[in-house]
Backbone and ligand atoms as CSV (ligand in chain L), in Angstrom:
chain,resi,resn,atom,element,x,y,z
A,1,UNK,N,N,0.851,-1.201,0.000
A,1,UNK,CA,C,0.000,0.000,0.000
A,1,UNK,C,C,0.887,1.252,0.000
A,2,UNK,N,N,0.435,2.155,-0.632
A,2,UNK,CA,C,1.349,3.240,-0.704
A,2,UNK,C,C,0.571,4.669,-1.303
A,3,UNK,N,N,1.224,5.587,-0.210
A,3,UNK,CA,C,0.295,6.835,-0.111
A,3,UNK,C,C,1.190,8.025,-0.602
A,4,UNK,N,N,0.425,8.869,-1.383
A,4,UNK,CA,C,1.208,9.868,-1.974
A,4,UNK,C,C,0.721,11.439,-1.044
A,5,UNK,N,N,1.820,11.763,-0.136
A,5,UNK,CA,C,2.248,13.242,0.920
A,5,UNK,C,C,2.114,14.005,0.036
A,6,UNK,N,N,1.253,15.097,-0.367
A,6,UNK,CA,C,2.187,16.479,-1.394
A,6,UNK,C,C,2.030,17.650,-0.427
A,7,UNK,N,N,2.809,19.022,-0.745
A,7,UNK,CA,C,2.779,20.026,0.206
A,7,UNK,C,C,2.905,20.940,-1.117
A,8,UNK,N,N,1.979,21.941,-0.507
A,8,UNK,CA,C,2.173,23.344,-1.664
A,8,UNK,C,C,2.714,24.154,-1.556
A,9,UNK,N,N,2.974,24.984,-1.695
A,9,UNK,CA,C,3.798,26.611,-1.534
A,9,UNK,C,C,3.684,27.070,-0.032
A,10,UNK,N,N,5.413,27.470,0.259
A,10,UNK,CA,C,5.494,27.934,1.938
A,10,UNK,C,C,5.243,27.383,3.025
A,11,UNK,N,N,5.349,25.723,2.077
A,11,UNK,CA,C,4.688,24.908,2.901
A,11,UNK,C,C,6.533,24.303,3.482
A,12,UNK,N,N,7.377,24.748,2.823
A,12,UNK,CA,C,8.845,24.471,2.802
A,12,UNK,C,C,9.180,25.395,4.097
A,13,UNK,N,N,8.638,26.339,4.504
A,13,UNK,CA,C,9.446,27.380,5.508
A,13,UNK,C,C,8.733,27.131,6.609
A,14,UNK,N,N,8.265,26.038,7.022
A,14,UNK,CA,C,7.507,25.747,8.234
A,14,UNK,C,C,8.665,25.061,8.902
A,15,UNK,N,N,8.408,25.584,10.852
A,15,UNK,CA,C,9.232,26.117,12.036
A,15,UNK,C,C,10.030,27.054,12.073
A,16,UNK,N,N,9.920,28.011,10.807
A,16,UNK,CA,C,10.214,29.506,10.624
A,16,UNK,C,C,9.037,30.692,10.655
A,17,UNK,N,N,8.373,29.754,9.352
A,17,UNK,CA,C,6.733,30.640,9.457
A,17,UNK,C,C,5.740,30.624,9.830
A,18,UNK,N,N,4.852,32.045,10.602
A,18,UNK,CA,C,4.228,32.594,11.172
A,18,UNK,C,C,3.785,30.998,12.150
A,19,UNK,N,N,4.948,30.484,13.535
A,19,UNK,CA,C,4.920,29.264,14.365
A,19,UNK,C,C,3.593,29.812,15.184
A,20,UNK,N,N,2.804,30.769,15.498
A,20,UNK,CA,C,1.569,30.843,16.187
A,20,UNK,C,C,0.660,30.229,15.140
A,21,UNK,N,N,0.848,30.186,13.950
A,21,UNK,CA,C,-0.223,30.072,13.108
A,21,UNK,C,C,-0.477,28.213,12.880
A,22,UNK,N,N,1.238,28.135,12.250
A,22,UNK,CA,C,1.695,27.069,11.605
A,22,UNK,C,C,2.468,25.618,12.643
A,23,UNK,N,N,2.305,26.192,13.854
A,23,UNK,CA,C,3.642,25.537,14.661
A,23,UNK,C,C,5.148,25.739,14.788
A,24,UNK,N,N,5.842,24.858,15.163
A,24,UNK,CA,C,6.833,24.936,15.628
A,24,UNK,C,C,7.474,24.166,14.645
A,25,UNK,N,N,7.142,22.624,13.974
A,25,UNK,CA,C,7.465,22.054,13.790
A,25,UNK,C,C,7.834,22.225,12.447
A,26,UNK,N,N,9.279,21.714,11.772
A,26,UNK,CA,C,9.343,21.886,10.590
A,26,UNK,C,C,8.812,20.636,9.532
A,27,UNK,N,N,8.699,20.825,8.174
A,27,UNK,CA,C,8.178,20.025,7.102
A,27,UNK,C,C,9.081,19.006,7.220
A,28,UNK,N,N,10.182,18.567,7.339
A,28,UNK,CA,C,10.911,17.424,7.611
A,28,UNK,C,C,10.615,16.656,9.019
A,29,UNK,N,N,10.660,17.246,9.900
A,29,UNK,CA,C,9.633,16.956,11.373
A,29,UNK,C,C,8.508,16.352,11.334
A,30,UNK,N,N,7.414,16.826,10.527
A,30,UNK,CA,C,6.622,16.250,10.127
A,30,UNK,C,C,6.195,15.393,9.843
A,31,UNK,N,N,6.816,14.972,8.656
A,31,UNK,CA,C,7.380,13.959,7.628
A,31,UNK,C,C,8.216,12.700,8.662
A,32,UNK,N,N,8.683,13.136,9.536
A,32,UNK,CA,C,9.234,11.898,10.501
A,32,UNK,C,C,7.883,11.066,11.254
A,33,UNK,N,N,6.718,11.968,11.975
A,33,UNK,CA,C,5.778,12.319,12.503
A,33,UNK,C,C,5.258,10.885,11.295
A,34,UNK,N,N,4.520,11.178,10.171
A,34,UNK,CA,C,3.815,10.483,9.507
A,34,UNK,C,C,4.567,9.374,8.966
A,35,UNK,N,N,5.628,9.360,9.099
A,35,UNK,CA,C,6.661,8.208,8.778
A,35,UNK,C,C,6.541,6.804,9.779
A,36,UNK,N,N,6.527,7.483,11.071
A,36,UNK,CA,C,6.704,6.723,11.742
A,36,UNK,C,C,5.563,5.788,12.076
A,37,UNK,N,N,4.068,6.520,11.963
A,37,UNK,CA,C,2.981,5.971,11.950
A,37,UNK,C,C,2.690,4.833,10.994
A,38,UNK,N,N,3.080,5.446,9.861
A,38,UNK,CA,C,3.288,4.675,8.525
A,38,UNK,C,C,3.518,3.194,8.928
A,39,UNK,N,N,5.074,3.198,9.595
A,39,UNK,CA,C,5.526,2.253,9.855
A,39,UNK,C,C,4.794,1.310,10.578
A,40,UNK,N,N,4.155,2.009,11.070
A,40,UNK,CA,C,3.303,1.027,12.509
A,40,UNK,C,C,2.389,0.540,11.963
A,41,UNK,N,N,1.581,0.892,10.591
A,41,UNK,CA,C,0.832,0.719,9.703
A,41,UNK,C,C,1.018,-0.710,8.499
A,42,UNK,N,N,1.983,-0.084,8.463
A,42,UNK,CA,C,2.345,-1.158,7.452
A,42,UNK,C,C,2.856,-0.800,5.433
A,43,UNK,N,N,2.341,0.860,6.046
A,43,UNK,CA,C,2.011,1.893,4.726
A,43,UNK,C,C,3.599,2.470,4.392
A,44,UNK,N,N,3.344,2.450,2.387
A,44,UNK,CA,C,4.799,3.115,2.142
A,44,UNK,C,C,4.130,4.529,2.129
A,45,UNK,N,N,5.542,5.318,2.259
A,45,UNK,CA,C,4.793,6.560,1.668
A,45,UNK,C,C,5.912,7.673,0.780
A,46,UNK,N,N,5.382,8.432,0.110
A,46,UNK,CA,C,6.310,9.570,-1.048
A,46,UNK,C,C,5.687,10.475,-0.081
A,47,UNK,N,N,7.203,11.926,0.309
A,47,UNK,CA,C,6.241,12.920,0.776
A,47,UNK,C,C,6.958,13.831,-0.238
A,48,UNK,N,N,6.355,14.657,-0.517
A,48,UNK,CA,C,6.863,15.970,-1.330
A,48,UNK,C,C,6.074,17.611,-1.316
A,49,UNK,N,N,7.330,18.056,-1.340
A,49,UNK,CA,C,6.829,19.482,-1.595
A,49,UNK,C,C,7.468,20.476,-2.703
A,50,UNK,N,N,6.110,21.102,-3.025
A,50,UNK,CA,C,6.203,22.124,-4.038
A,50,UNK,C,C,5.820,23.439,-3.981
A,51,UNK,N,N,6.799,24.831,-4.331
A,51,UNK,CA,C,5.951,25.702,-4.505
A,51,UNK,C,C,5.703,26.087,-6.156
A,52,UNK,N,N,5.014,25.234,-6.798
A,52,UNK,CA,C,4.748,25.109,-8.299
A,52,UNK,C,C,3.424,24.526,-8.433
A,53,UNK,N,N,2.991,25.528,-8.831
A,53,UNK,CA,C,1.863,24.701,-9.096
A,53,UNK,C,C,1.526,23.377,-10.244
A,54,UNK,N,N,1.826,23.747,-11.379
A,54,UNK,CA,C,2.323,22.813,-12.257
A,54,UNK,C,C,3.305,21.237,-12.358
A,55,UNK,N,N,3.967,21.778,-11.135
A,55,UNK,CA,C,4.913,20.617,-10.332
A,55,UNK,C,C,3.901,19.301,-9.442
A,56,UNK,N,N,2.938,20.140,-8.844
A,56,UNK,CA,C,1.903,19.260,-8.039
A,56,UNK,C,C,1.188,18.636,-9.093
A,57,UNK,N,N,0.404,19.272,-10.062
A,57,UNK,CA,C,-0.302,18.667,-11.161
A,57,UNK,C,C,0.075,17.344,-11.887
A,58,UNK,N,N,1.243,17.862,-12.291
A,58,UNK,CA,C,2.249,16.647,-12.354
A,58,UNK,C,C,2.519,15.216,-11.491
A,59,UNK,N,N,2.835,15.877,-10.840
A,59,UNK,CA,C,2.746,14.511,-9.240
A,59,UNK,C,C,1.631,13.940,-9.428
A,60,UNK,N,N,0.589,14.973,-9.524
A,60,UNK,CA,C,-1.306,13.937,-9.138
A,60,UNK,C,C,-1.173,13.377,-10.019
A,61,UNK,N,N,-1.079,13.477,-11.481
A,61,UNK,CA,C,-0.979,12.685,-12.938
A,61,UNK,C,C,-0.697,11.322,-12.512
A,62,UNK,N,N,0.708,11.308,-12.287
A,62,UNK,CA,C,1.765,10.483,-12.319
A,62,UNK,C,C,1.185,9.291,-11.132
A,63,UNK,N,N,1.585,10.099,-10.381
A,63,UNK,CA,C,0.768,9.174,-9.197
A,63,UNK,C,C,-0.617,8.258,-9.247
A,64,UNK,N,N,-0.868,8.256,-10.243
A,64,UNK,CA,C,-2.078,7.693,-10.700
A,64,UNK,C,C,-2.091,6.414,-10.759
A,65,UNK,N,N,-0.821,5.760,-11.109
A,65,UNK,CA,C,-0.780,4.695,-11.463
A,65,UNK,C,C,0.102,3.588,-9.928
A,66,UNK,N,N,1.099,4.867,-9.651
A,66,UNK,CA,C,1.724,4.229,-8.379
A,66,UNK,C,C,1.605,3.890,-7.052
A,67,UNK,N,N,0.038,5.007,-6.451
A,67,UNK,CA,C,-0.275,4.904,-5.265
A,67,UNK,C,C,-1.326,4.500,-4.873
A,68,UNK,N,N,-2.286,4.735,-3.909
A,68,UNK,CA,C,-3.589,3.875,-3.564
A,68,UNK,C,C,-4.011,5.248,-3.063
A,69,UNK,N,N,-3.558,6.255,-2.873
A,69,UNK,CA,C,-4.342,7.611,-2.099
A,69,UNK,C,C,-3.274,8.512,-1.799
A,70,UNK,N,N,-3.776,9.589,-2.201
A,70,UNK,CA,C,-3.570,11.116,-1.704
A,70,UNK,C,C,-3.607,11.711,-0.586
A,71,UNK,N,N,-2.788,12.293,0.257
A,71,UNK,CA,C,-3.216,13.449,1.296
A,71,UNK,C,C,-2.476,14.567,0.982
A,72,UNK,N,N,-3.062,15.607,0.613
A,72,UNK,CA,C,-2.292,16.798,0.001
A,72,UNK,C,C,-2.424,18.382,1.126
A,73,UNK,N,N,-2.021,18.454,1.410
A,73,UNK,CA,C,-1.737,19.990,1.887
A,73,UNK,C,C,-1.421,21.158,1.019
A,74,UNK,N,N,-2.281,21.080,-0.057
A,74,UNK,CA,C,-2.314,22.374,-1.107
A,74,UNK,C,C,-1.995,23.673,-0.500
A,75,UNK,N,N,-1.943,24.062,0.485
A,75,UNK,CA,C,-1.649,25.463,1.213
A,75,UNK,C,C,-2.658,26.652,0.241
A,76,UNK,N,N,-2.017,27.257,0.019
A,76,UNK,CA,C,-2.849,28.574,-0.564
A,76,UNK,C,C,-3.230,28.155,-2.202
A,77,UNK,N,N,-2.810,27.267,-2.717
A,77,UNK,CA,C,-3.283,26.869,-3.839
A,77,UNK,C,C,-5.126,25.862,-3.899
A,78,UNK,N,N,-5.300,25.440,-2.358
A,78,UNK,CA,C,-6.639,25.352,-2.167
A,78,UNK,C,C,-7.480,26.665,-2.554
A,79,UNK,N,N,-7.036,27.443,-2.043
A,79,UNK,CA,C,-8.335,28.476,-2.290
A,79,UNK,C,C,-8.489,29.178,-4.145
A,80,UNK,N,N,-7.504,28.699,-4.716
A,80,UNK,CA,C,-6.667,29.159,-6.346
A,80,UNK,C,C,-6.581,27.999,-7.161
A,81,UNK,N,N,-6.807,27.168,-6.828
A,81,UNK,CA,C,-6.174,26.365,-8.073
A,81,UNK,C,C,-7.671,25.066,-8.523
A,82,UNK,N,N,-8.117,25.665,-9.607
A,82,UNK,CA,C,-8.864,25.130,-10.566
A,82,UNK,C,C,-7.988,23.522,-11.146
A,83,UNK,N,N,-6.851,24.307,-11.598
A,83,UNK,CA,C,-5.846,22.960,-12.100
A,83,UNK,C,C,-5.579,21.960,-11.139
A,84,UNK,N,N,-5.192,22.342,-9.702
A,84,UNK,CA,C,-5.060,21.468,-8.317
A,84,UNK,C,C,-6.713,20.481,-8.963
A,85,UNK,N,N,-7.862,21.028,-8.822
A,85,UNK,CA,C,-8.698,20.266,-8.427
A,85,UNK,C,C,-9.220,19.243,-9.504
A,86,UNK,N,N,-9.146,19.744,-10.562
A,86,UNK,CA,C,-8.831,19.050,-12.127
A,86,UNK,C,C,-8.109,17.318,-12.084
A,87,UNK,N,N,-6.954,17.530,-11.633
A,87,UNK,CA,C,-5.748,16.539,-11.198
A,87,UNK,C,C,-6.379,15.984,-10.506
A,88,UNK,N,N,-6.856,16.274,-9.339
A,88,UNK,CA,C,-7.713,15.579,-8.228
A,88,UNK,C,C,-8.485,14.385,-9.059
A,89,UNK,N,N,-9.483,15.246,-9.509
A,89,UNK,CA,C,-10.534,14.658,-10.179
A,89,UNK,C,C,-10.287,13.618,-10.970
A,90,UNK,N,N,-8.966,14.338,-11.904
A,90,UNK,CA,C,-8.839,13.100,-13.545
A,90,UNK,C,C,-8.027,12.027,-12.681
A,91,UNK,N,N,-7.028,12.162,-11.651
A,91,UNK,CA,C,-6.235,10.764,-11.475
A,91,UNK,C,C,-7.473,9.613,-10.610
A,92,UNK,N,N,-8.630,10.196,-9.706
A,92,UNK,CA,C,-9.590,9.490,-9.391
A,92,UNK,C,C,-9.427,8.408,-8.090
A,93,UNK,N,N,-8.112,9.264,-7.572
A,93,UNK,CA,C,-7.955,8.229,-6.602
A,93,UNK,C,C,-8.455,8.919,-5.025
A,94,UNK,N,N,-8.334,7.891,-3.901
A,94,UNK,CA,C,-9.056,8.513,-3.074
A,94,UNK,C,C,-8.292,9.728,-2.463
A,95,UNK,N,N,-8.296,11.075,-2.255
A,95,UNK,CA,C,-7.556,12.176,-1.486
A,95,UNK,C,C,-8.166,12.555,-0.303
A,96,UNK,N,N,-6.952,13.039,0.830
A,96,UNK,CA,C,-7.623,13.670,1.668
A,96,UNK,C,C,-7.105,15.170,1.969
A,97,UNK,N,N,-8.072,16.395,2.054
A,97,UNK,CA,C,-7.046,17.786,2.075
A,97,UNK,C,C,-6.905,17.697,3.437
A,98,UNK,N,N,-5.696,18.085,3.976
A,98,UNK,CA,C,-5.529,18.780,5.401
A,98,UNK,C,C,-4.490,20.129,5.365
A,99,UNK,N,N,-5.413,20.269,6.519
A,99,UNK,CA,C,-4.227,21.676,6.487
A,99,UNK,C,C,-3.708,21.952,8.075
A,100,UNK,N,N,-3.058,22.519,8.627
A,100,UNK,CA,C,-2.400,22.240,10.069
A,100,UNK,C,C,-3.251,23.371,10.593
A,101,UNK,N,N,-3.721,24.596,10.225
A,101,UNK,CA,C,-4.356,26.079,10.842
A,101,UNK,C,C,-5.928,25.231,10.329
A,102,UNK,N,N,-6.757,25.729,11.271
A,102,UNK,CA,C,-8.375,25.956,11.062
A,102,UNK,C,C,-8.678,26.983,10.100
A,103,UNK,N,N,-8.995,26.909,8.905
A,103,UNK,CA,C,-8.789,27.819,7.661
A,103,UNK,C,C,-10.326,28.835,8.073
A,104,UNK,N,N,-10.990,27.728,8.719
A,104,UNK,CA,C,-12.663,28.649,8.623
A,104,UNK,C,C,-12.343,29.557,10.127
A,105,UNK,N,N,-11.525,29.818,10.641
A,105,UNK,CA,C,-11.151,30.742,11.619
A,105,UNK,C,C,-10.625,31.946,11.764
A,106,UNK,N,N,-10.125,31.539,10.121
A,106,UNK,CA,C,-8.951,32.823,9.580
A,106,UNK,C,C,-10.046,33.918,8.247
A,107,UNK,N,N,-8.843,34.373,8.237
A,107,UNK,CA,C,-9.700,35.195,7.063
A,107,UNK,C,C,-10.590,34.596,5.710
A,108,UNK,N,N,-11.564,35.181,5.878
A,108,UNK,CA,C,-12.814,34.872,4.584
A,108,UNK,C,C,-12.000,34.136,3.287
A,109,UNK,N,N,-10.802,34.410,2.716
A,109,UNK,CA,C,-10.434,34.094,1.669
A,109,UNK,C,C,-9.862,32.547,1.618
A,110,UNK,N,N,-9.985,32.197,3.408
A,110,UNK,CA,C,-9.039,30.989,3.103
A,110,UNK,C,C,-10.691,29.462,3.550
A,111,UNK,N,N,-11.771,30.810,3.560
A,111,UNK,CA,C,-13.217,29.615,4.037
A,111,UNK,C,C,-13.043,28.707,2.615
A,112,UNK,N,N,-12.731,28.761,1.539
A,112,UNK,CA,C,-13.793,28.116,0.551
A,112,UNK,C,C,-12.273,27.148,0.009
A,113,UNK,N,N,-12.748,25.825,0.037
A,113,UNK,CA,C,-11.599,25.092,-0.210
A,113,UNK,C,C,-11.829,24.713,-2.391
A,114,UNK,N,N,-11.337,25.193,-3.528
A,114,UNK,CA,C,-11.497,24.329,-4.534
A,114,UNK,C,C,-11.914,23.239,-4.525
A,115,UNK,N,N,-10.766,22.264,-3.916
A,115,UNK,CA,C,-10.471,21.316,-4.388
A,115,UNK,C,C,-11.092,20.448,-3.015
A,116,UNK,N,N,-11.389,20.580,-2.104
A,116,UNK,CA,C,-12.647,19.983,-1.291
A,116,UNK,C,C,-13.978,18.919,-1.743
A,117,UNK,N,N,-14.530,19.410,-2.742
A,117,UNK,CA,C,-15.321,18.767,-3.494
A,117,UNK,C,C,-14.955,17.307,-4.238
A,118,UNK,N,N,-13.771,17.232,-4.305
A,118,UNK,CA,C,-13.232,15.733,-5.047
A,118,UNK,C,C,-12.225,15.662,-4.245
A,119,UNK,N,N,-11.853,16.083,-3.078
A,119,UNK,CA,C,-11.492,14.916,-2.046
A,119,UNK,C,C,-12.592,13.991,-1.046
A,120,UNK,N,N,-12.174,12.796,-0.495
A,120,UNK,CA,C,-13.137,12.327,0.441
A,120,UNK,C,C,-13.534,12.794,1.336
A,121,UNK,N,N,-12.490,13.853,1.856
A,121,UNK,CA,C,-13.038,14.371,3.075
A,121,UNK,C,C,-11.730,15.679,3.447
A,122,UNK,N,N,-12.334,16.306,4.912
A,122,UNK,CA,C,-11.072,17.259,5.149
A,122,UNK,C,C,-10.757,17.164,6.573
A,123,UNK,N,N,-9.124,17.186,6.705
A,123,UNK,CA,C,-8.839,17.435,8.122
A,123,UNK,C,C,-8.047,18.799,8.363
A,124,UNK,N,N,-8.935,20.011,8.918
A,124,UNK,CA,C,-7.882,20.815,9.865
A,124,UNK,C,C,-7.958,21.130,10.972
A,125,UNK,N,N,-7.021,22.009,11.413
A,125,UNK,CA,C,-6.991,22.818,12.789
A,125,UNK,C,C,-5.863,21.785,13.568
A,126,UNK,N,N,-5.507,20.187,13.422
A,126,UNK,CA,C,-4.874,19.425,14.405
A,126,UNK,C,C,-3.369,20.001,14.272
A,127,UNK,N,N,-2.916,21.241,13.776
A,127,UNK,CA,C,-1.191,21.310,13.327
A,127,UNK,C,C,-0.949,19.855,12.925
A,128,UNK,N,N,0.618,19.698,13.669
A,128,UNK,CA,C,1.266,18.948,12.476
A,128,UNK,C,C,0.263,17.266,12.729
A,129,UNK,N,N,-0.477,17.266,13.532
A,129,UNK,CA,C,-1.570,15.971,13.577
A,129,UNK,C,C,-2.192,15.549,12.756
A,130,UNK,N,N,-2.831,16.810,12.079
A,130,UNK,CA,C,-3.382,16.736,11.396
A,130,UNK,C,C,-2.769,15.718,9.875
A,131,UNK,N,N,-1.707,15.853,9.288
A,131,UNK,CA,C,-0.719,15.036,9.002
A,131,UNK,C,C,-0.986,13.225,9.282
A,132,UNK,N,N,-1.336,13.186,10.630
A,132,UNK,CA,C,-1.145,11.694,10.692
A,132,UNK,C,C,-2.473,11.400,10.911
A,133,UNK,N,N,-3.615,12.248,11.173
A,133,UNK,CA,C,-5.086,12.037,10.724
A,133,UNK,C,C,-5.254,11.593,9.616
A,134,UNK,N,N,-4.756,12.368,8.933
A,134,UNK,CA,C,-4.428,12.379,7.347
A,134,UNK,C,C,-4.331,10.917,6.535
A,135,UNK,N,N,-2.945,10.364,7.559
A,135,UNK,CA,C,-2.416,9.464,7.095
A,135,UNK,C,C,-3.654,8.155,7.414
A,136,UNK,N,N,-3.985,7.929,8.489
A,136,UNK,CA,C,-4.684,7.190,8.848
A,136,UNK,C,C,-6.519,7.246,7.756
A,137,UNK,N,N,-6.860,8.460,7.868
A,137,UNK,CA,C,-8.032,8.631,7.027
A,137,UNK,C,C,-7.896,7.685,5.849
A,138,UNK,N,N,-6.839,8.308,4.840
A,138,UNK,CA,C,-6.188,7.996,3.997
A,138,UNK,C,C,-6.080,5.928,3.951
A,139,UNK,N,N,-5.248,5.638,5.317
A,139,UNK,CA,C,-5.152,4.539,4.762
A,139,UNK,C,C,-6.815,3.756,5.483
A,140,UNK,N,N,-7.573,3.803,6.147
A,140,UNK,CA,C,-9.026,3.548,6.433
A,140,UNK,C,C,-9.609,3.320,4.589
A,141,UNK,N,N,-9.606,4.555,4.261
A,141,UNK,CA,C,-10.668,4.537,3.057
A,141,UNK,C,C,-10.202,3.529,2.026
A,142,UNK,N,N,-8.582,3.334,2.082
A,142,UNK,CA,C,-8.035,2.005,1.084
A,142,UNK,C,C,-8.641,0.672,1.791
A,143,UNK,N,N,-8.597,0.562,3.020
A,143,UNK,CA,C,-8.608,-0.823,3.896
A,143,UNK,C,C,-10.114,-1.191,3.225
A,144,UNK,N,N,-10.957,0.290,3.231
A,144,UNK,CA,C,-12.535,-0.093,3.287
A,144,UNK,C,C,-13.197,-0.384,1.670
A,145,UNK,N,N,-12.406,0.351,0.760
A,145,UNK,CA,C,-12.393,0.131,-1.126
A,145,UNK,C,C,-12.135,-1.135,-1.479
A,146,UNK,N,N,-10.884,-1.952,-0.586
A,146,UNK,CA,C,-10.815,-2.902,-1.393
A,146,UNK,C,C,-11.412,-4.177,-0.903
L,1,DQA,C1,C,-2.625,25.963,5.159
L,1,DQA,C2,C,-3.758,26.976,5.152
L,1,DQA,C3,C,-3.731,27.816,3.892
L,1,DQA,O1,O,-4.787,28.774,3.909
L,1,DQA,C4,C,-2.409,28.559,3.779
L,1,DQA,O2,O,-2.347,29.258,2.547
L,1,DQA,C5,C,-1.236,27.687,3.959
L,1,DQA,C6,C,-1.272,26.632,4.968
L,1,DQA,C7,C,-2.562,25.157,6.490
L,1,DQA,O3,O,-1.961,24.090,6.477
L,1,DQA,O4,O,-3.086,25.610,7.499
L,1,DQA,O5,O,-0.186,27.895,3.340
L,1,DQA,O6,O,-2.844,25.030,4.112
């Protein structure tokens, strides 16, 4: 079984940026965080990050053929990206969005998720937990498909 991590833009400068918002913890931290669960799981996993949008698109494509599910942390390309949700849609596999901040807490621009609609579901507000919610959601909905 094997799950495809993606991260979007500025999603690279986390345990630098705005840590009241985002945490403490950095994107490699993280990535240990859901690794390790993984392990306990039984789950492989790819984590990656991009600030490209075109770069992620790519990944969802590709990934189409190699993984069993998505958990993506689109960052600000949730609320922008038509193409993010496109990818979603055409690779057809199961996704889950999370994001580490409670987006419906913050400013109006970050309430309305794109790409929400063709994932299975959403996890925020847990910081970097949210991550291994993620992971677990993620691998539940494979356990329960096949
Ligand atoms: C975020 C929330 C987005 O609104 C923001 O643009 C981010 C991070 C989160 O994880 O809380 O970059 O996705």
């Amino acid at each position: 079984m094997k799950i495809l991590f993606l991260n979007g833009p500025n999603l690279n400068l986390l345990g630098q940026r705005e840590p009241e918002t985002y945490g403490r913890l950095t994107l490699g931290e993280i990535e240990g965080l859901v690794r390790k669960k993984a392990a306990e799981l039984g789950v492989e996993i790819d984590f990656r990050q991009s600030n490209h949008e075109g770069e992620l698109v790519t990944w969802i494509q590709e990934g189409r053929t190699t993984f069993q599910a998505i958990v993506i942390n689109a960052a600000a390309y949730t609320h922008t990206s038509i193409a993010l949700r496109d990818a979603i849609s055409a690779a057809g596999l199961p996704t889950v969005e999370i994001h580490l901040s409670n987006t419906h807490a913050r400013e109006s621009f970050r309430h309305h998720s794109l790409i929400a609609p063709v994932c299975s579901g959403v996890i925020l507000g847990f910081g970097a937990q949210s991550y291994v919610l993620g992971l677990l959601a993620a691998f539940n909905i494979i356990g329960v498909s096949k």
